[in-house]
C-alpha atoms as an extended CHARMM CRD file, in Angstrom:
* protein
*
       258  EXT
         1         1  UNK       CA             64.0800000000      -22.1550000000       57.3290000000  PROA      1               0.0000000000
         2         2  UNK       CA             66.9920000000      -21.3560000000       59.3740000000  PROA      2               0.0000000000
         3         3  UNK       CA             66.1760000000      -22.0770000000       63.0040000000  PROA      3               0.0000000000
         4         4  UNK       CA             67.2680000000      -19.8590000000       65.5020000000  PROA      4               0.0000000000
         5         5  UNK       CA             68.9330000000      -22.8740000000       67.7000000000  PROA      5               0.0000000000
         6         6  UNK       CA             71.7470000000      -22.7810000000       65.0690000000  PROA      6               0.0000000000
         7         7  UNK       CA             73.2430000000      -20.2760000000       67.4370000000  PROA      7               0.0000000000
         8         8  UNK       CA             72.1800000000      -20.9190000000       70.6270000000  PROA      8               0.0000000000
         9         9  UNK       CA             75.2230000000      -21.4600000000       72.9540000000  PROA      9               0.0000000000
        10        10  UNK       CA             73.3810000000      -23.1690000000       75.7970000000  PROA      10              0.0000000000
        11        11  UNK       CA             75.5120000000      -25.5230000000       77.9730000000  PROA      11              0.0000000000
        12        12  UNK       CA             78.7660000000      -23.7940000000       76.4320000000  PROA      12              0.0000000000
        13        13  UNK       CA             81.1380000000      -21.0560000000       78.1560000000  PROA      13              0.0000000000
        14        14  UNK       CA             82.5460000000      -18.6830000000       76.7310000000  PROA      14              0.0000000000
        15        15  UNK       CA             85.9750000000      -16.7260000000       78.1720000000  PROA      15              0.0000000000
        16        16  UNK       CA             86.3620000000      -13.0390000000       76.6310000000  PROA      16              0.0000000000
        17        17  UNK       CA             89.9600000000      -11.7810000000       77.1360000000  PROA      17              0.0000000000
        18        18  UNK       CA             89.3870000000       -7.9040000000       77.8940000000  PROA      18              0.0000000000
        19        19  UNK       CA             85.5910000000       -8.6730000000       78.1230000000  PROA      19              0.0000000000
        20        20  UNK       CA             85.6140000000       -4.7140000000       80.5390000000  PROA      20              0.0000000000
        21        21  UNK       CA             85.8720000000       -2.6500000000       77.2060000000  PROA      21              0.0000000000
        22        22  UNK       CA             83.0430000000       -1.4320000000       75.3300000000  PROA      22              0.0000000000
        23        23  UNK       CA             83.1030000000       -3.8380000000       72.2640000000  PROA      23              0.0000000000
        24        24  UNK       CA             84.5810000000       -7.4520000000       74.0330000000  PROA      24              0.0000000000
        25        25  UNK       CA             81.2790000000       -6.6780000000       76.4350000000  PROA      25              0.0000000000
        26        26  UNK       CA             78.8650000000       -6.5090000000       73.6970000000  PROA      26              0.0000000000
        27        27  UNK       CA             80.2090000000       -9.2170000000       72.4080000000  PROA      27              0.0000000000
        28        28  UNK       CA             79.9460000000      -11.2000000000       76.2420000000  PROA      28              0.0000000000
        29        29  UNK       CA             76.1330000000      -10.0910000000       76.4430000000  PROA      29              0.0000000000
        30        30  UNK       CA             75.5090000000      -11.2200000000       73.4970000000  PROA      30              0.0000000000
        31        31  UNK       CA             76.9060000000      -14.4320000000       73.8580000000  PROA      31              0.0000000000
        32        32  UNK       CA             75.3050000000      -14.4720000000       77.3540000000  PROA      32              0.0000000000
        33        33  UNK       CA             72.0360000000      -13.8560000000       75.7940000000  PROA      33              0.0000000000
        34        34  UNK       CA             72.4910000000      -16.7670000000       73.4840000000  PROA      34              0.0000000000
        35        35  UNK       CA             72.5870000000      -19.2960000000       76.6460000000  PROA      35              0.0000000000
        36        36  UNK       CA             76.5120000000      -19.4060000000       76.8730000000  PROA      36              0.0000000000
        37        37  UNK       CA             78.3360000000      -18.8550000000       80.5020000000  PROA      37              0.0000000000
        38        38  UNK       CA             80.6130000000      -15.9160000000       80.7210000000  PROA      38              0.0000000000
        39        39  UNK       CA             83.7160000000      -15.8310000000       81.9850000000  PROA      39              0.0000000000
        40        40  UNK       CA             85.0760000000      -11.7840000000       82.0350000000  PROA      40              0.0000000000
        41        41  UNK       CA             88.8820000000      -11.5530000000       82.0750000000  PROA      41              0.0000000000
        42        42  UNK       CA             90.4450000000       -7.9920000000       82.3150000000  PROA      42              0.0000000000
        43        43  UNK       CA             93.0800000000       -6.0840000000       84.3800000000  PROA      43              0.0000000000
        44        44  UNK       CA             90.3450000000       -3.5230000000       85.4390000000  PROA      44              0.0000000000
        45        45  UNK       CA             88.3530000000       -5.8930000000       88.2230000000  PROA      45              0.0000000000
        46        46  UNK       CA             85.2690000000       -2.8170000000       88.4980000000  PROA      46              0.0000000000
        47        47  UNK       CA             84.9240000000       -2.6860000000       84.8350000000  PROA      47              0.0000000000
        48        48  UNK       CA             84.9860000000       -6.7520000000       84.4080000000  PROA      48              0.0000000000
        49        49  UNK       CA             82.5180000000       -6.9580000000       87.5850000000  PROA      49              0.0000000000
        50        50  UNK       CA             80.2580000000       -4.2080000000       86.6920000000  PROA      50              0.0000000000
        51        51  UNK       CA             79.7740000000       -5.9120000000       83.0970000000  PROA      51              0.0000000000
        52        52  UNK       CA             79.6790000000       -9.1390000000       84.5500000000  PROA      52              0.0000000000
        53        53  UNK       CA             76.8700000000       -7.1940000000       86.8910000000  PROA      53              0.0000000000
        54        54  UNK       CA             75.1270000000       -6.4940000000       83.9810000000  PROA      54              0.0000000000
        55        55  UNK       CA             74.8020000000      -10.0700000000       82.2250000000  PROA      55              0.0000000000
        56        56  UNK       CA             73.6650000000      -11.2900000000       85.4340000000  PROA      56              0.0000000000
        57        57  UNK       CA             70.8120000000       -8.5420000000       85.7120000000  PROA      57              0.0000000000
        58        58  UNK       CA             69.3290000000      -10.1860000000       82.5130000000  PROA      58              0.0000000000
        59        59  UNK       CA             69.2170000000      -13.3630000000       83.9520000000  PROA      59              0.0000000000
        60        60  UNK       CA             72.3260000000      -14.5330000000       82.2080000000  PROA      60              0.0000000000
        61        61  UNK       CA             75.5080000000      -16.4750000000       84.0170000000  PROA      61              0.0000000000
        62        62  UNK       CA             78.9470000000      -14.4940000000       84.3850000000  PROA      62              0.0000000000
        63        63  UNK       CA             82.0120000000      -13.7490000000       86.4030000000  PROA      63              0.0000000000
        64        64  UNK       CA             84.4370000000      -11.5540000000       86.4170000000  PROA      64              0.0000000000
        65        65  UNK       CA             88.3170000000      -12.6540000000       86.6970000000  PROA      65              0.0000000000
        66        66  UNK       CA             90.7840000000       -9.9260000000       87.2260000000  PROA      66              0.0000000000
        67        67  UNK       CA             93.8590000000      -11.0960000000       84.7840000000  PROA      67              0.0000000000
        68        68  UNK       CA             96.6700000000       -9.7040000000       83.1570000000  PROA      68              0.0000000000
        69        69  UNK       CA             96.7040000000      -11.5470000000       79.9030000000  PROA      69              0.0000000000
        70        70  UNK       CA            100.2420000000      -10.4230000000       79.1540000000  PROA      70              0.0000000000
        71        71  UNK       CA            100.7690000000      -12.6560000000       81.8250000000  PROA      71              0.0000000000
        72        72  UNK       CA            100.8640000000      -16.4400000000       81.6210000000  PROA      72              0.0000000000
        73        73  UNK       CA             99.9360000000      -17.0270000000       85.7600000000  PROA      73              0.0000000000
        74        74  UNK       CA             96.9170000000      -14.7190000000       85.5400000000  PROA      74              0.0000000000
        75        75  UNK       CA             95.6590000000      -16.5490000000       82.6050000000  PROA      75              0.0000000000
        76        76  UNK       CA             96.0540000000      -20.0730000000       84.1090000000  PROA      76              0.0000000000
        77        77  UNK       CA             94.7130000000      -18.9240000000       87.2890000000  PROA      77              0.0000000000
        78        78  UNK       CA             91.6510000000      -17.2980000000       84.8480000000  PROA      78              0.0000000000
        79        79  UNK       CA             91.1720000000      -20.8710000000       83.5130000000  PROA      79              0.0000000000
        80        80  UNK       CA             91.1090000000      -22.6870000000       86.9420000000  PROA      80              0.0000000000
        81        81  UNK       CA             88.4090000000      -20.2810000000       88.6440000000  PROA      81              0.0000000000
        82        82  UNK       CA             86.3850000000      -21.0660000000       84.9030000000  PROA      82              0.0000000000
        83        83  UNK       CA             86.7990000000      -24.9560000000       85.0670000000  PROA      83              0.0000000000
        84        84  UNK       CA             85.8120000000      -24.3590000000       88.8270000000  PROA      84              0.0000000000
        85        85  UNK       CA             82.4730000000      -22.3450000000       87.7840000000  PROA      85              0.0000000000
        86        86  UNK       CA             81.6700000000      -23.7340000000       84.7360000000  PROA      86              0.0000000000
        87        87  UNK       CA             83.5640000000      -26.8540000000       84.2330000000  PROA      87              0.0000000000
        88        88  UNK       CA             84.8460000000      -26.2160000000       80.8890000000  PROA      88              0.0000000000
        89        89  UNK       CA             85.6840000000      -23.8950000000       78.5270000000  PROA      89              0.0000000000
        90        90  UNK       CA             84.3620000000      -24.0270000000       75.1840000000  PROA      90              0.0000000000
        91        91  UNK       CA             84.7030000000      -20.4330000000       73.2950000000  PROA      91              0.0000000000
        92        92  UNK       CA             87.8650000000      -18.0250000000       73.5360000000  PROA      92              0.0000000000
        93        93  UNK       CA             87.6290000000      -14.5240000000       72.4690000000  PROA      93              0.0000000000
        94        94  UNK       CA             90.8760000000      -12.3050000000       72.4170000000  PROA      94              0.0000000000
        95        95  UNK       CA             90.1710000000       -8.7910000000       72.1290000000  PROA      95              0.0000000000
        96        96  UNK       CA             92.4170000000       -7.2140000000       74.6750000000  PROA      96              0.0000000000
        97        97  UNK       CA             93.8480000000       -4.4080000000       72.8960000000  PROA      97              0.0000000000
        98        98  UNK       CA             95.6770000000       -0.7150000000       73.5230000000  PROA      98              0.0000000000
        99        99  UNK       CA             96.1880000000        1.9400000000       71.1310000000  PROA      99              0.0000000000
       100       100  UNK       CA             98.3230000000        5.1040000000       70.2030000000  PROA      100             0.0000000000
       101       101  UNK       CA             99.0540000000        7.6150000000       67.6830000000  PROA      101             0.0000000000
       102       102  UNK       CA            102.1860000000        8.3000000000       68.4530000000  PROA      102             0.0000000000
       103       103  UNK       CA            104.6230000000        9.4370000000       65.5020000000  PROA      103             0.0000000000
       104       104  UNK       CA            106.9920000000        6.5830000000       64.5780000000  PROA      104             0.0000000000
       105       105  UNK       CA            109.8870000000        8.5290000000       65.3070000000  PROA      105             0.0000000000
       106       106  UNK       CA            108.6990000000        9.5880000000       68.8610000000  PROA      106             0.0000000000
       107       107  UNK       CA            107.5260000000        5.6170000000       69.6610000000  PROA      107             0.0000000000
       108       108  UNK       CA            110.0370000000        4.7440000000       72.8070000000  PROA      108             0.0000000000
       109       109  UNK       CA            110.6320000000        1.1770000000       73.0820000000  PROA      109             0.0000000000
       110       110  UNK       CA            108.8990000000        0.8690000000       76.6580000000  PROA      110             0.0000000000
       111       111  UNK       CA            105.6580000000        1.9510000000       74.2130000000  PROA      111             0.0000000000
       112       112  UNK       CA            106.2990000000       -0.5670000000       71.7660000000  PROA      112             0.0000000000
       113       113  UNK       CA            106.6010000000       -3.2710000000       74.0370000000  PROA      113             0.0000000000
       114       114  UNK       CA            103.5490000000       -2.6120000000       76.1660000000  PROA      114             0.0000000000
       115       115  UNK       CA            101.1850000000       -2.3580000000       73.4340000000  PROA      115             0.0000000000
       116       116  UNK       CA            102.8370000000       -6.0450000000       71.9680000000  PROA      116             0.0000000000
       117       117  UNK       CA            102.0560000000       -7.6310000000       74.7570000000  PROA      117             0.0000000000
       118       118  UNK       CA             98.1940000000       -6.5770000000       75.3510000000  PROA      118             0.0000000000
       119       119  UNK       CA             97.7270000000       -6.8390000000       71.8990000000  PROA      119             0.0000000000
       120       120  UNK       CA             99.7940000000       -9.7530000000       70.2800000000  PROA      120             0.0000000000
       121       121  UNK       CA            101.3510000000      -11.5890000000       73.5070000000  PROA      121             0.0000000000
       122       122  UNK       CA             98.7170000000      -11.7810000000       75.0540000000  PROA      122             0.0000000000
       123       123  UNK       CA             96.2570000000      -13.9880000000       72.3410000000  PROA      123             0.0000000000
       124       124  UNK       CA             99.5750000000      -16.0620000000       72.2580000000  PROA      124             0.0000000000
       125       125  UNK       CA             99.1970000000      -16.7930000000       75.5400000000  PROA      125             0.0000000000
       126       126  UNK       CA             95.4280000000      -17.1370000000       75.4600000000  PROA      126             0.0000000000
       127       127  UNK       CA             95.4830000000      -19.2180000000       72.9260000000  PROA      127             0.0000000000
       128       128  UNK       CA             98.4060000000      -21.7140000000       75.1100000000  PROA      128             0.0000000000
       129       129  UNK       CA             96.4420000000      -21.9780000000       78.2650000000  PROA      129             0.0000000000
       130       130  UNK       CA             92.9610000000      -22.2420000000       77.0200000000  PROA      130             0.0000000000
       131       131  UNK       CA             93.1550000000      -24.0610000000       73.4450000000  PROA      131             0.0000000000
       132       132  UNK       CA             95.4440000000      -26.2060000000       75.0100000000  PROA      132             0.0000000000
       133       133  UNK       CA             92.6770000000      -26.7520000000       77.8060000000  PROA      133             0.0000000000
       134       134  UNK       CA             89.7770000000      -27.1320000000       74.6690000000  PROA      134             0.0000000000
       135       135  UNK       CA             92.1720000000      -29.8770000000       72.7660000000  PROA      135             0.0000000000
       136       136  UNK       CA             92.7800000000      -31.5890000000       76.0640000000  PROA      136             0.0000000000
       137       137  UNK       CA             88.9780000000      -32.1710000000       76.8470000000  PROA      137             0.0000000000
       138       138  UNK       CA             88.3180000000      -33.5370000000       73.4440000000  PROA      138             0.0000000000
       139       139  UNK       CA             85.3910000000      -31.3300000000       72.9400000000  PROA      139             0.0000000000
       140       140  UNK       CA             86.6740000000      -29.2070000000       70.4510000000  PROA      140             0.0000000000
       141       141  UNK       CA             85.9290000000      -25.4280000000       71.0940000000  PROA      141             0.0000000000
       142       142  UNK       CA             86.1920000000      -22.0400000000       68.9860000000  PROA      142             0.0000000000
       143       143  UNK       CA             88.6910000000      -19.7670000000       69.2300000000  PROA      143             0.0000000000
       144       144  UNK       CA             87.8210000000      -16.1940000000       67.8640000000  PROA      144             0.0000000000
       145       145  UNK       CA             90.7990000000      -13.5010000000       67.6660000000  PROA      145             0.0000000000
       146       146  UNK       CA             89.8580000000       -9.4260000000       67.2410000000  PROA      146             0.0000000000
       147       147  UNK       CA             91.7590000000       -8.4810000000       63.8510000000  PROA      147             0.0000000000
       148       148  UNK       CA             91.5230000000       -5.1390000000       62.5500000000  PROA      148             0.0000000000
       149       149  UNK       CA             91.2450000000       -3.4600000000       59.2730000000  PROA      149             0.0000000000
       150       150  UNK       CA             94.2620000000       -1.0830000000       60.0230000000  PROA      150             0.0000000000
       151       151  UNK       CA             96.5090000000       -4.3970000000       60.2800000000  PROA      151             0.0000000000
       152       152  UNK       CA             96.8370000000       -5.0230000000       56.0760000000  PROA      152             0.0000000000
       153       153  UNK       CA             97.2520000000       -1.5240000000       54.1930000000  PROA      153             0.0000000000
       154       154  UNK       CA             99.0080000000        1.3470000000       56.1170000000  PROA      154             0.0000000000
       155       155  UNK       CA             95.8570000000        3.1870000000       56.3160000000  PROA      155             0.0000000000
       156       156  UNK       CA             96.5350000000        5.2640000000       59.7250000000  PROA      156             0.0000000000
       157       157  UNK       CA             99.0470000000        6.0260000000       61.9710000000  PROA      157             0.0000000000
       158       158  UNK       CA             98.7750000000        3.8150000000       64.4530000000  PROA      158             0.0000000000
       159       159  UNK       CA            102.4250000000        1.9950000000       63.8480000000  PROA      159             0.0000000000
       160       160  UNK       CA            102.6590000000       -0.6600000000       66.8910000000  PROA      160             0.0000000000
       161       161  UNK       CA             99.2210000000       -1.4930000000       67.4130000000  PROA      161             0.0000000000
       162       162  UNK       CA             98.5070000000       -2.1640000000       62.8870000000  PROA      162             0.0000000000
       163       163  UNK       CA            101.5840000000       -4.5810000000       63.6020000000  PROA      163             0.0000000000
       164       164  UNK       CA            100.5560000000       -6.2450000000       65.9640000000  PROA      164             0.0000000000
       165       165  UNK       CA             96.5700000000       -6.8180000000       64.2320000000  PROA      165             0.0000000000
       166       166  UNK       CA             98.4840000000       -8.3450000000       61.6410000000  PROA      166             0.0000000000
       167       167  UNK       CA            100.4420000000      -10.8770000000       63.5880000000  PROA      167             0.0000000000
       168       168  UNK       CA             97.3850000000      -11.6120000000       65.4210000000  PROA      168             0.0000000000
       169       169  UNK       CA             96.4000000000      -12.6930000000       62.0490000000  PROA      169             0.0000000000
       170       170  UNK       CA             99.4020000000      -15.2880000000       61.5370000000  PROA      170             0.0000000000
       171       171  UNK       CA             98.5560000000      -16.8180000000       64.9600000000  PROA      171             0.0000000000
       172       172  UNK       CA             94.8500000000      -16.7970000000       63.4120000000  PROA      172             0.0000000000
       173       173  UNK       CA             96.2140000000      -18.5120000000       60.2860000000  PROA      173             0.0000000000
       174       174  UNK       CA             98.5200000000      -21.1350000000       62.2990000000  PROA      174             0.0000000000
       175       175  UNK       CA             96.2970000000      -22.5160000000       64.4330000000  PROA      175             0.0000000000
       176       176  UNK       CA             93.3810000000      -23.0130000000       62.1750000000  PROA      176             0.0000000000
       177       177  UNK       CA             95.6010000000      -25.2180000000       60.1770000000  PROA      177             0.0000000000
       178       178  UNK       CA             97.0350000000      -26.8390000000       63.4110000000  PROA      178             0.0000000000
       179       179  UNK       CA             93.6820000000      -27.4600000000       65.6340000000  PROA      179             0.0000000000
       180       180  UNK       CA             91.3480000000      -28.3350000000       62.7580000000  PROA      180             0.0000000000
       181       181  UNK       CA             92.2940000000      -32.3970000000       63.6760000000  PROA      181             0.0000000000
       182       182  UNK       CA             90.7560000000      -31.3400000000       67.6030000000  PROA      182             0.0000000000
       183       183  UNK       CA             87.7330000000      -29.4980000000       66.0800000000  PROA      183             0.0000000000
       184       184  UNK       CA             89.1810000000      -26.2680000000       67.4920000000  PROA      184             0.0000000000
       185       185  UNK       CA             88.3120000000      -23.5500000000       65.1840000000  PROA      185             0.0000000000
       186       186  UNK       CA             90.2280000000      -20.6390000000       65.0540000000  PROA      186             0.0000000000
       187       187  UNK       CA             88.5600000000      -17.5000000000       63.5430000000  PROA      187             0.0000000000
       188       188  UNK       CA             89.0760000000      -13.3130000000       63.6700000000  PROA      188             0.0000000000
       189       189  UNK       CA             86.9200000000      -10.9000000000       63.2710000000  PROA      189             0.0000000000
       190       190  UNK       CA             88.1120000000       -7.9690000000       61.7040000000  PROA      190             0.0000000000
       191       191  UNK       CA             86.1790000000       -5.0060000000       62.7180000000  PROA      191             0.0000000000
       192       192  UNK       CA             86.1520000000       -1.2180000000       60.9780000000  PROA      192             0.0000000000
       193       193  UNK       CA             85.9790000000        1.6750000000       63.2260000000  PROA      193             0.0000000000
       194       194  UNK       CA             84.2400000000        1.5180000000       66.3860000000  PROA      194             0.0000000000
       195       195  UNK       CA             85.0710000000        4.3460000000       68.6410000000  PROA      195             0.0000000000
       196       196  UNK       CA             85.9040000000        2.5440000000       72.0500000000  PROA      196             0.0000000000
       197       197  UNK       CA             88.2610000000        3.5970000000       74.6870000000  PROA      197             0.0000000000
       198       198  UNK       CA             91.3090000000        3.0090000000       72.8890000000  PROA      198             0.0000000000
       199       199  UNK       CA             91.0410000000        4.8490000000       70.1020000000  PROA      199             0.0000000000
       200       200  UNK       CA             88.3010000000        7.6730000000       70.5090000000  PROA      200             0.0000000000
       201       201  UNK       CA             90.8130000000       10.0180000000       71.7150000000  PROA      201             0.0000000000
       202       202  UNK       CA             92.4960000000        9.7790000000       68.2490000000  PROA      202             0.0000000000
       203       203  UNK       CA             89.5360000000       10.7270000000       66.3230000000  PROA      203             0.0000000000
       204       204  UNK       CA             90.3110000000       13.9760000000       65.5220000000  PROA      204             0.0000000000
       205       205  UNK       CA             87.6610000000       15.7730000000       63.0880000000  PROA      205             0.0000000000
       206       206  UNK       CA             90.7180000000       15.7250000000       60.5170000000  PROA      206             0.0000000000
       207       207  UNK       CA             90.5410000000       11.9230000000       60.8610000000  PROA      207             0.0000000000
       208       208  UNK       CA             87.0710000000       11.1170000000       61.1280000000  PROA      208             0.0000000000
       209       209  UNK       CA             86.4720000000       12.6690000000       57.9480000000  PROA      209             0.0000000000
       210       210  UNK       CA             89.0110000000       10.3500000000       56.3980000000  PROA      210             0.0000000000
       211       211  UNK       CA             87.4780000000        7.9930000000       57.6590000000  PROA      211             0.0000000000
       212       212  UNK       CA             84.2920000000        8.4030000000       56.4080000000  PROA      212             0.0000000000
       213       213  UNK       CA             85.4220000000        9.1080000000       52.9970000000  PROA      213             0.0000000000
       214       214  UNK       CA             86.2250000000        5.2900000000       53.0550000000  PROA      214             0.0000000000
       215       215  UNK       CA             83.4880000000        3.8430000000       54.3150000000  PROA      215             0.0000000000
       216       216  UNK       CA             80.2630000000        3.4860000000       52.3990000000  PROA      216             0.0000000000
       217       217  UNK       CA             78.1400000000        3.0900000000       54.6820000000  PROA      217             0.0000000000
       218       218  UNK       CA             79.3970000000        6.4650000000       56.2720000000  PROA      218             0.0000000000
       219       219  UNK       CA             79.2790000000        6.2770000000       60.1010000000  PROA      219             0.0000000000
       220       220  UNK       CA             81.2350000000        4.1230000000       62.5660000000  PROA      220             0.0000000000
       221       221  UNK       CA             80.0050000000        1.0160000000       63.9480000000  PROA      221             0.0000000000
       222       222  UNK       CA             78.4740000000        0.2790000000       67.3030000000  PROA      222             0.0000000000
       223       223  UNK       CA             79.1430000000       -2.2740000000       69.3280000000  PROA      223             0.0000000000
       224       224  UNK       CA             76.1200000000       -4.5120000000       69.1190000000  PROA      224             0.0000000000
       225       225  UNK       CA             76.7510000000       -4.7820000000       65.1000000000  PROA      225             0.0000000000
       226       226  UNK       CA             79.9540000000       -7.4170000000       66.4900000000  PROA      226             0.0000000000
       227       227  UNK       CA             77.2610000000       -9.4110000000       68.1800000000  PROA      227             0.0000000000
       228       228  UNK       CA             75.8980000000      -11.5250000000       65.0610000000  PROA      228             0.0000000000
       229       229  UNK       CA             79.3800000000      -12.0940000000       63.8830000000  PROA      229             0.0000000000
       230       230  UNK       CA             80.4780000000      -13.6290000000       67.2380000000  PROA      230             0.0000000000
       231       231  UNK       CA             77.3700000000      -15.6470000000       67.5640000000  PROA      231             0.0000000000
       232       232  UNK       CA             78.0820000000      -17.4640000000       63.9570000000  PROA      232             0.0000000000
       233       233  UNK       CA             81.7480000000      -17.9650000000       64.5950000000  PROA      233             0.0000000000
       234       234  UNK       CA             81.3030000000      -19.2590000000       68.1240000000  PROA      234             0.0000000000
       235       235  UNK       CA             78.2270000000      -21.8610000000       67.2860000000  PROA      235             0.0000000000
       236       236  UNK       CA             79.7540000000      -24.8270000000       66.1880000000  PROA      236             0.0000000000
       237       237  UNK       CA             76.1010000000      -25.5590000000       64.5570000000  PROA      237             0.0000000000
       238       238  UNK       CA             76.4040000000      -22.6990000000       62.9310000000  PROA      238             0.0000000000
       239       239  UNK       CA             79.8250000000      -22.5890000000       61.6390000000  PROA      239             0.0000000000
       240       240  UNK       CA             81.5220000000      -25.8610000000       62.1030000000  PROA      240             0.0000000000
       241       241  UNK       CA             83.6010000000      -26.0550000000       59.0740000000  PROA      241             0.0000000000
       242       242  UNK       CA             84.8170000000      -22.3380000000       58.9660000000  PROA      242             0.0000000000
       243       243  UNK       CA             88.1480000000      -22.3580000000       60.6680000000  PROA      243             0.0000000000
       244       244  UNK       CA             91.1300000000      -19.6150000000       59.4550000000  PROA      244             0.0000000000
       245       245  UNK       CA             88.1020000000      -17.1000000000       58.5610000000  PROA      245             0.0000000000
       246       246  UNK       CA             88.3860000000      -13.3150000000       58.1500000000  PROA      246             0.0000000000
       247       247  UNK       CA             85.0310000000      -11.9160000000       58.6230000000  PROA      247             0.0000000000
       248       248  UNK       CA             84.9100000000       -8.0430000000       58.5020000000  PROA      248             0.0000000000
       249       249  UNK       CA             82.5980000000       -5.8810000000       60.0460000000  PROA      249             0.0000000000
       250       250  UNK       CA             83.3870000000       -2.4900000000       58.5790000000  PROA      250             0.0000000000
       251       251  UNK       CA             81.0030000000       -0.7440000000       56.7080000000  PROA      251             0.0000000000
       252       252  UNK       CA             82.3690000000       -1.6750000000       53.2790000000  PROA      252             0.0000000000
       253       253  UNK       CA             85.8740000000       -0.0090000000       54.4790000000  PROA      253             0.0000000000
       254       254  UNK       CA             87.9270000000       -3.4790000000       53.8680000000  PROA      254             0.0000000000
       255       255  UNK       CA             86.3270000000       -3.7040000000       50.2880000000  PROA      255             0.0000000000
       256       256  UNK       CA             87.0390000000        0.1960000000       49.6880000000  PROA      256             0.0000000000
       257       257  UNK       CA             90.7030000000       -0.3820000000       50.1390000000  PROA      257             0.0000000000
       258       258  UNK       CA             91.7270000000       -3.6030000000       49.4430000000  PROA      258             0.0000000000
């Protein structure tokens, strides 16, 4: 029998890159609930403090950090005020992340650039300051980047932001194979369609239907559904020899068009 301390995260923290949105804070709760510290890092201070709020309400431990994480100084000041509150830093999760559907044609380079660096440059950076900070305290650590299933096939119209999933899944790739010797495991998630702030406004009913058509299980996710996922990848009891994963959470979508 499995026992449920094969994911508890007690005595760990836990730092969640755009842990203000809808799905990075599910995924922060539930890694609260599981015993680990939180440490919430995003640009929008009321949305990171009123989910930090929130964690603390159920007696778990969080802060809130406000950080650009396009920006290497906000993320190394994010890491001091974590080593200062929790005194190490043991899970990463990257899931900062923008959206648009603008036609490729009409894309203006100040678009392109902005949603590369809160998408891509930023787990770059993430992945600098705080693996570097995981390798450096010999403790080894897990690392756990938000893929997407738009960033393989072309199968929307979201241009920038399906390039820059799949280069999130080369730095994925990379660093598995690099940090494996430091027992830093380096994992994404690739999620289907969850209708969060950066992409609800593009659900037309057009779209939605296409959607649908591709996923078997017929309806979009919800955020909680990313919780069990996070839990396995970020327990080194549970997953300690799963490094350079894919794990999809998509409703059968990845295996409908792949």
């Amino acid at each position: 029998m499995i026992q449920t301390e094969m994911f508890s995260l007690e005595g760990k923290t836990a730092v969640v890159v755009g842990g203000g949105g809808v799905l990075a804070g599910a995924m922060a709760e539930g890694m609260a609930a599981a015993g680990a510290g939180i440490v919430i890092v995003d640009p929008n201070l009321p949305n990171a403090e009123a989910r930090a709020a929130s964690i603390q309400a159920k007696g778990g431990r969080a802060i809130a950090v406000a950080a650009d994480a396009s920006k290497r100084e906000d993320l190394e000041r994010a890491l001091a005020e974590t080593l200062t509150r929790f005194g190490s830093v043991d899970i990463l999760i990257n899931a900062a992340g923008i959206n648009s559907g603008t036609p490729f044609f009409d894309i203006t380079e100040a678009e392109w650039q902005k949603i590369l660096d809160v998408n891509l440059k930023s787990v770059f950076l993430a992945c600098q300051v705080f693996g570097k900070a995981m390798i450096d305290a010999g403790r080894g650590g897990s690392i756990i980047n938000i893929y997407s299933v738009s960033s393989g096939p072309p199968l929307s119209k979201v241009f920038t932001y399906s390039i820059t999933k799949a280069g999130v899944n080369q730095i994925t790739q990379f660093l598995a194979r690099e940090w494996a010797p430091h027992r830093v495991r380096v994992n994404a998630i690739r999620p289907g369609f969850f209708p969060a702030e950066q992409n609800r406004a593009l659900l037309s009913p057009e779209r939605t239907a296409q959607i649908m058509a591709h996923t078997p299980y017929g309806r979009f996710g919800e955020p909680q559904e990313l919780v069990g996922a996070v839990l396995f990848l970020a327990s080194e009891k549970a997953s300690s020899f799963v490094t350079g994963a894919i794990l999809s959470v998509d409703g059968g979508f990845t295996a409908m068009t792949i």
